[in-house]
N, C-alpha and C positions, 0 to 999 in steps of 0.2 A: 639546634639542640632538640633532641626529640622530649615531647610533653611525657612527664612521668604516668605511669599508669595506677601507682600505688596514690590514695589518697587520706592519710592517716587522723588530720584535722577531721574530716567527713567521717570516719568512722567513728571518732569519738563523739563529735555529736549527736550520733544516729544511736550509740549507745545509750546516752545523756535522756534522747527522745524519746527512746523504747523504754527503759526500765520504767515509768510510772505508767504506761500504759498494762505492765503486766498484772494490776491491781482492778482492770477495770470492769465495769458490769459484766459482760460479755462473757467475760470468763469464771467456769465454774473449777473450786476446788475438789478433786474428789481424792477415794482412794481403790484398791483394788476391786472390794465387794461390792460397790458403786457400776466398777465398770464392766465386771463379770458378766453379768443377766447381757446386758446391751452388748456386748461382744457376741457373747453365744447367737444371738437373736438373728445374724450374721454369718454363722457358722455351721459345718456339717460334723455330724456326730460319728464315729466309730463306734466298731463292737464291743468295745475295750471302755465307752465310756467315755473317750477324750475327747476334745475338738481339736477342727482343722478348718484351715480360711486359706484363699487367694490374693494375693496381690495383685494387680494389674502391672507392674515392676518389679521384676523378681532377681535383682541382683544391686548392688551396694554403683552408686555414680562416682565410680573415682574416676575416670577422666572430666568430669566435670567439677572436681571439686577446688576450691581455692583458697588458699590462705589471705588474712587482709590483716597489714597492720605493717609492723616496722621494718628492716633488711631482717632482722633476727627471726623472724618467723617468715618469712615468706617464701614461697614454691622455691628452690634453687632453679631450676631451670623448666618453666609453665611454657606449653607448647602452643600452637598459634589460637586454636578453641580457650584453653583457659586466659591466656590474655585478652581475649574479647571477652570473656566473662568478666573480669575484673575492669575493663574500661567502661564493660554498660553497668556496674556494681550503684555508683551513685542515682541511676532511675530505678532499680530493683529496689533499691534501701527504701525510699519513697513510694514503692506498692507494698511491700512489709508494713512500714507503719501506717498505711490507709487500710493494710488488712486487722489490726491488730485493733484499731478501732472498730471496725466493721463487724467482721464474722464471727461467728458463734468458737469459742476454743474450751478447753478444759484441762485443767493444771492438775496433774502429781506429783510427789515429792518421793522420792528414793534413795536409800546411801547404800554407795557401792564402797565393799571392804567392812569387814571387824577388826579392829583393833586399836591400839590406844595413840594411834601417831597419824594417820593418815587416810580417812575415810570422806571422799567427795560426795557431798548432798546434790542430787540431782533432781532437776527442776523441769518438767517437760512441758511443751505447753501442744496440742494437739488441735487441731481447725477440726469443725463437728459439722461445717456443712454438708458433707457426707456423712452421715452416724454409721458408715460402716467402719468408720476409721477409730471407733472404739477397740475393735481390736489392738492397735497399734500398741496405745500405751498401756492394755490389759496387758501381751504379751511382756512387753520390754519390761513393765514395772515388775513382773514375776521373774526375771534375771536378778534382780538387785533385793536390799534386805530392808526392811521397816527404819525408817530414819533413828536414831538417838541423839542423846546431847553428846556424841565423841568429836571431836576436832573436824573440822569441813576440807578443804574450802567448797563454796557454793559453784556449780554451774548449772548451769541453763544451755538447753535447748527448744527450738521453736520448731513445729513439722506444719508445714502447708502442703498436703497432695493436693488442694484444688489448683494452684497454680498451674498456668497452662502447660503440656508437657512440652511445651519449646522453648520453654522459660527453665526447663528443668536444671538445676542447679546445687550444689551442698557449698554453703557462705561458713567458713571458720574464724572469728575472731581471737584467737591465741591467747591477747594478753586483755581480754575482755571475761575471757570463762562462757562465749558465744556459738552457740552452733546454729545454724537456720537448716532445714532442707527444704526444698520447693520442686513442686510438679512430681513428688515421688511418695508412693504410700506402704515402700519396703522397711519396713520394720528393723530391719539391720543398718539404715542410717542413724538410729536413733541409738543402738547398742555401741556402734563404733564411735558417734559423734563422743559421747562420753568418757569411754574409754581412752581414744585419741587424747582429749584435754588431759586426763586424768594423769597419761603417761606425761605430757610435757610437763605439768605442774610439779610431778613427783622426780622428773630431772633436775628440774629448778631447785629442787630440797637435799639434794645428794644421791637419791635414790636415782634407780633408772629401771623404768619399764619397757618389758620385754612379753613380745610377740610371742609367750610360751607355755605350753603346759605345765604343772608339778603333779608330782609325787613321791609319797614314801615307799619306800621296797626293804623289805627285813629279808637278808639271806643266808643262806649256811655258808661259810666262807671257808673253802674248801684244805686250805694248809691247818686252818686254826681248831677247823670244826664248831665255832664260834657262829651261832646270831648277829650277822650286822644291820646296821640301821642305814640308808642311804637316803638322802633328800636328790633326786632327779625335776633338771631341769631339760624340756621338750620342747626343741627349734623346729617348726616343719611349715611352707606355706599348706594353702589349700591341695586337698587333694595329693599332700604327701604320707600322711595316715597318721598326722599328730596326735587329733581325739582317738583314735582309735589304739595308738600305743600309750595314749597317759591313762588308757580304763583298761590295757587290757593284763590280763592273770600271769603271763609270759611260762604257764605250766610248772610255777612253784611248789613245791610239795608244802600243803598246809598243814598237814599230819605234822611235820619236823617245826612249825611254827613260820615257816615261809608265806608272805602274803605284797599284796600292793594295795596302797590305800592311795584314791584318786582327791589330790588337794584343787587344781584347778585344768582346766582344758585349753584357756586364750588368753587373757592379759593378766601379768603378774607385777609386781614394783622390785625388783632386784636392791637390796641393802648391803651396806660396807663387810655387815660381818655373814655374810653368804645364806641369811634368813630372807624370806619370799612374802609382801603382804598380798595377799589374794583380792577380789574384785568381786566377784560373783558368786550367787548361791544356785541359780538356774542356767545351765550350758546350752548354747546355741547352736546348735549340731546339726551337720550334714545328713539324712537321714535314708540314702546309699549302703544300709549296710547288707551282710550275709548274717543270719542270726550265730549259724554253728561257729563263724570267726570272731565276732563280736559282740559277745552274751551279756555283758554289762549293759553294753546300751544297747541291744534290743531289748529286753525287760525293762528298761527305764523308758523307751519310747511306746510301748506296750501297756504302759502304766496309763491309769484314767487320768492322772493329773499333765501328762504330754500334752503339749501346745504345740501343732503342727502346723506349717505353712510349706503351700505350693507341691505338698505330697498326693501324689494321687490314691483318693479314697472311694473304693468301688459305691456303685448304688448300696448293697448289704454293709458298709459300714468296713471291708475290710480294709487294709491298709496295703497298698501295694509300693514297697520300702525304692524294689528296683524299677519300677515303671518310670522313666523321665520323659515321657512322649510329649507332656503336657510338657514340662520345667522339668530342667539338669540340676538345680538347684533347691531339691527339698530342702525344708529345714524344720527343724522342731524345737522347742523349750524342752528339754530336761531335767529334770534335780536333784542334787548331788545325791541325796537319800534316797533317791528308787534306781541308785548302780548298782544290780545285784547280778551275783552269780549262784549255780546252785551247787551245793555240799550235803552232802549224805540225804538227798531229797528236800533240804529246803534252800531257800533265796535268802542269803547274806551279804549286808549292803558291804560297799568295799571302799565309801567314800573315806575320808580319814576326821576327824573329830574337827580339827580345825581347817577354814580356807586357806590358811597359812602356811608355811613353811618356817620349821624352826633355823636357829642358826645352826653355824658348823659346828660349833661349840657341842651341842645337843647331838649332833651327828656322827656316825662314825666315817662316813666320807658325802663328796656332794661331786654330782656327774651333770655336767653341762652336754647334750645329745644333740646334735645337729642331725634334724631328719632328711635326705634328698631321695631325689626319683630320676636317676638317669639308666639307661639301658644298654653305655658298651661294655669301658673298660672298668667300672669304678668296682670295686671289693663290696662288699655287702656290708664289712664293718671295717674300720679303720681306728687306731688309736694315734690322738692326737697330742703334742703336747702343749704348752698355755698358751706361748704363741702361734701353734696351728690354731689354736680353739679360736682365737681372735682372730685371724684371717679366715673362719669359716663362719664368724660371726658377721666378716668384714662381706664376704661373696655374698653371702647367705642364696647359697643358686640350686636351682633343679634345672628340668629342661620338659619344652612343651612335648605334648604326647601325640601319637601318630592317630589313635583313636580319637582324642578332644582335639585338637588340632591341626590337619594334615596339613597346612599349609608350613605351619612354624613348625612342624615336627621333627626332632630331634636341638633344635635350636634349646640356649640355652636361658632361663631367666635369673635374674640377677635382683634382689632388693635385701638391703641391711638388715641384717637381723630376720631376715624374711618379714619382716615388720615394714609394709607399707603406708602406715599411719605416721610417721615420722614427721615433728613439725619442725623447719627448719634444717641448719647443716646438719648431715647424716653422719657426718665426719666426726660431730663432739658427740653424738650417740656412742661408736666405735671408740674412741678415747674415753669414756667414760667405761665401757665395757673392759677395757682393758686396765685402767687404772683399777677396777674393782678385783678383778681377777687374778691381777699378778699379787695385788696384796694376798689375796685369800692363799695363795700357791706359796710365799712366801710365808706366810705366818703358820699355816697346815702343809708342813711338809707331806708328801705322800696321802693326802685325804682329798685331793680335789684334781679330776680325771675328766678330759676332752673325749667325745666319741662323734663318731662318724657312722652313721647308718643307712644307708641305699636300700629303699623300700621299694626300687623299682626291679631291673633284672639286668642282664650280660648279654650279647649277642647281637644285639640289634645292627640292622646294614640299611641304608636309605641312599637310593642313589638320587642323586641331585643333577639335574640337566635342564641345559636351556630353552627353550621350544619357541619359537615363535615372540622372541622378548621376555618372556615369560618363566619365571624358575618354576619347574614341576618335579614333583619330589612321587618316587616308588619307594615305596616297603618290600624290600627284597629279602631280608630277611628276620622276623618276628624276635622278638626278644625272649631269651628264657627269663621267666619273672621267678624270684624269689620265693618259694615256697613259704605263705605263713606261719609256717612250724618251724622252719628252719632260722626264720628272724626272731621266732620268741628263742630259741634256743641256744642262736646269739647273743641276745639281751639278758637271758637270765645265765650265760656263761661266764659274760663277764660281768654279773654280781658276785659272783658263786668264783672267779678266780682261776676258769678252768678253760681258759681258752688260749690258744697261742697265737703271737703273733711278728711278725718278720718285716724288714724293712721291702718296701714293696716299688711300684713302677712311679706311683705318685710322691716319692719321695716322703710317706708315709707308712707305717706301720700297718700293714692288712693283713686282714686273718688269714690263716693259714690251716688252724685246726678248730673245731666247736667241741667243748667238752669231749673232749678225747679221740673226737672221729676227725680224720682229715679231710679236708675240702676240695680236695685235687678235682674233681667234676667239675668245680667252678673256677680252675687253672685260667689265664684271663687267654694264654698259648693256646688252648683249645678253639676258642673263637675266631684268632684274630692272629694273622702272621704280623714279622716286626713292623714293616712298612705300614701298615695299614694302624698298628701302637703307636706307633710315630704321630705319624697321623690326628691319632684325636689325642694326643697329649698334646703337642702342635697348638689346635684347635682351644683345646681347654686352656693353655695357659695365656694363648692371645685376648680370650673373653676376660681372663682373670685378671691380664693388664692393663686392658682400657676400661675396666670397671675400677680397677686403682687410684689409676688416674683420675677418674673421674670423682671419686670420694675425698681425693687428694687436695683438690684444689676446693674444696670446701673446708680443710685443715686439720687433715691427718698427723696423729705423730707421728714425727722422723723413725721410731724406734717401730712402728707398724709397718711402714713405708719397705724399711733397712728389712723387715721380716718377709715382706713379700717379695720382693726383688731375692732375699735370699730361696725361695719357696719354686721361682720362675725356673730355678736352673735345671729342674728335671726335662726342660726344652731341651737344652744344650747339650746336657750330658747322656740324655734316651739314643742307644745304638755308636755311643762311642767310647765309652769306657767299662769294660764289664771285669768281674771277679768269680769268679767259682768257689760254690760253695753248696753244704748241702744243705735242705732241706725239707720243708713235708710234702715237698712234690716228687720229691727224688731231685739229681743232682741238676744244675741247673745255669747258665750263664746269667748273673740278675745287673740288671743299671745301676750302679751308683756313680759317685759323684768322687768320691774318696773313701778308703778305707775307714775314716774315723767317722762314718755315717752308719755304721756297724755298732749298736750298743754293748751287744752282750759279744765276749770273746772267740777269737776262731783258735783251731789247733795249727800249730805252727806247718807253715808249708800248705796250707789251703789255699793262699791268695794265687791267681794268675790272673797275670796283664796281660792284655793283648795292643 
């Protein structure tokens, strides 16, 4: 019988062992104005006023990272690196607490969230044998708000960059409230450590935390002529333009009282009655941007109070946003009060008053938006219905890029919720999401709407050949991407009620017109003959089932399961059953499956079989 590698007695000892050490001389309490001066001292200044610092590790160690403690929280399936990590965990535990004795650290305290039900006090504790590692918890503690007496619970986390970088490591205790990181001095372990906990603790309460942006959007709603109120919620991984659709204006007429107010950018706690508690008051942003496209957060990064890391800052102070020669990975602190836009010559902040989101109650409808970035066949927007939303909560998939990565390019990526922080089965995340949702769709008829958004483009060809053992991938033909005007125009179309849409090739609802102009340019026919549609529906929907499976056996419910298998069959039915009908493409042969896959009515004598 093979030795288990989990050892959970050991872990709680080691917890037992640590906590009185975290009282000890060594370590000093401070708070932000403490650590201000000693960060900057460290840092290079802008024209603007602000600082900016280096990392020597400029991206977050999730392949190194590991869960420890019972079956309930641990890695479902840890690859052959993380289980040597957790087989050598009991000699690591034993240089932590000789460190914890030893080296100089410094504690602050932080609560992430306002509100009256669920705000985690965070505990950091940062190694000062380098004092350049004041920045660390300068930065992070300016993410989060000044502690109060409101409801906790407490977590802790512990940062060692001096451990050696072959020791590099991120230790998760789950059901401790423990985060460690070691041999790493990126500042985004410390942002996620917390939030990661904060998400499992607040599933354990009913709530469930979600990998997403909010916002409010007040629109003219075009039958009624009416101001609506919409609470939006934003699914999107990295580098699918989440931050940059939960700040951006979508070309609202504010004249008519049309506006967006930005609630939060990354982790949210999802509630029974479709209200959002927020996390953060300083947003950790990619800092990649175009000013003329994304004017909120260039003024907020622009601002003297920005906290920038791994951005390249000329010798004069400038700021060069698209330079990554140095690091792909800028980043900078933000705050919600310097998201401005400009109106009639001045800067109008566009946050929203609270971190929060109210309920549906409060609302005149709530949009769950799944953001992706693929490049053949996908529609630019797609309306989904509760159980699409869940199966797109389920995939949560983009696809790697030929510019970031030619090797994986066009391949597709896959994590829940686009939420890689997941502790535990990913299956009762999706069960939970869904239990929350169907209620919400049940009790608010007609107020609560799935969307689908392709932020990437159409067109795209990569031919795939074997060479020498070898897969080598050409870009034969470039993807038409998305015009940015044309995805706000989207998004504030369907606020506004004025966009149409048709049962399409994914056995979904794709647009078809944008506020009154047709889309025909972006016809999917233009691109791509049948065989080659075949093709990557083919493709898409093989990835879609052994990602199923694969969430499946972690303990899906039968009624997701029953949804996706019904969802598979645009395989089956793509180039064998077609109808005629017309159109805003003009007339056209379209896939379906059967005649009652047709919502809205045809005139009699339209159907043909073939």
């Amino acid at each position: 019988m093979a030795k288990p590698i989990y050892n959970t007695e050991l872990y709680k000892k080691f917890y037992e062992q640590l906590i009185p050490l975290l009282k000890g001389p060594n370590i000093k309490n401070v708070d932000l104005d403490w650590l201000e001066p000693r960060a900057r001292e460290f840092g290079t200044k802008t024209k603007y006023g602000s600082y900016g610092w280096r990392s020597f590790v400029s991206n977050r160690l999730a392949a190194k990272t590991v869960y420890l403690g019972s079956e309930y929280v641990q890695l479902p399936n840890p690859d052959e690196n993380q289980k040597q990590l957790i087989e050598r965990v009991p000699d690591q535990l034993e240089k932590i607490l000789h460190y914890m004795k030893t080296l100089p650290f410094y504690h602050i305290r932080r609560q992430m969230g306002d509100n009256d039900i669920f705000n985690p006090i965070c505990e950091l504790y940062v190694c000062t044998a380098d004092p350049k590692n004041y920045r660390i918890g300068y930065m992070w503690g300016n993410t989060l708000l000044k502690p109060t007496s409101r409801p906790g619970p407490n977590l802790i986390m512990i940062h060692i960059p001096e451990e050696h970088q072959m020791r590099q490591q991120i230790l998760t205790f789950p059901e401790y409230n423990l985060n460690i990181a070691l041999g790493t001095d990126y500042m985004g372990e410390d942002k996620k450590g917390f939030l990661r906990q904060a998400m499992f603790l607040a599933d354990e309460q009913g709530m469930l935390g979600l990998h997403a942006g909010t916002k409010l959007v007040t629109a003219m709603d075009a039958k009624t002529g009416k101001l609506k109120r919409y609470g939006i919620f934003l699914f999107g991984m990295t580098a699918t333009g989440k931050s940059t659709w939960s700040c951006h204006q979508l070309g609202l007429d504010h004249t008519r009282g049309e506006k967006t107010e930005v609630a939060q950018d990354d982790i949210v706690f999802l509630r029974k009655d479709g209200s959002a508690l927020g996390t953060e008051n300083g947003f950790y942003v990619k800092t990649d941007i175009v000013p003329e496209q994304q004017e909120a957060m260039y003024y907020a990064l622009t601002d003297k109070t920005a906290l920038l890391e791994n951005v390249m800052i000329n010798y004069d102070g400038e700021i060069q946003f698209l330079d990554e020669s140095l690091c792909a990975n800028g980043r900078a602190i933000v705050f919600r009060d310097k998201l401005r836009v400009k109106r009639d010559g001045k800067l109008i902040g566009i946050s929203s008053k609270s971190i929060n989101l109210p309920s549906l109650d409060e609302l005149d409808g709530l949009i769950f938006a799944f953001i992706t970035r693929r490049n053949t066949i996908m529609p630019f927007a797609q309306e989904l219905t509760a159980e699409q939303g869940v199966l797109a909560y389920l995939w949560g998939e983009s696809t790697h890029s030929f510019a970031t990565n030619p090797a994986k390019a066009g391949e597709s990526v896959r994590i829940v919720g686009t939420d890689d922080f997941i502790i535990g089965s990913r299956a009762r995340k999706v069960n939970r999401f869904y239990d929350i949702v169907m209620e919400l769709t049940s009790k608010y008829p007609n107020k609560v709407k799935f969307m689908m958004y392709n932020t990437g483009g159409m067109g795209e060809i990569i031919d795939v050949k074997e060479e020498g053992g070898k897969i080598k991938k050409t870009l034969v033909r470039k993807t038409n991407r998305v015009p940015l005007e044309l995805m706000a125009a989207i998004q504030r179309g369907d606020l506004r009620g004025t966009n149409k849409y048709e049962l399409g090739i994914l056995g979904t609802k794709s647009i078809v017109s944008c506020e009154g102009k047709t889309l025909s340019e972006w016809d999917v026919y233009k691109f791509y003959n049948e065989e080659q549609i075949g093709n990557y529906i083919r493709d898409l929907v093989d990835g879609r089932r052994k990602w199923t499976e694969e969430i499946a056996s972690e303990g899906l419910k039968q009624e997701i399961i029953n949804a996706a298998e019904k969802a598979f069959a645009i395989e089956r039915t793509y180039g064998k059953k077609y109808v005629y009908v017309p159109s805003a493409y003009g007339e056209r042969e379209v896939v379906v499956e059967s005649e009652e896959q047709f919502t809205r009515p045809r005139k009699p004598g339209s159907w043909r079989w073939r």
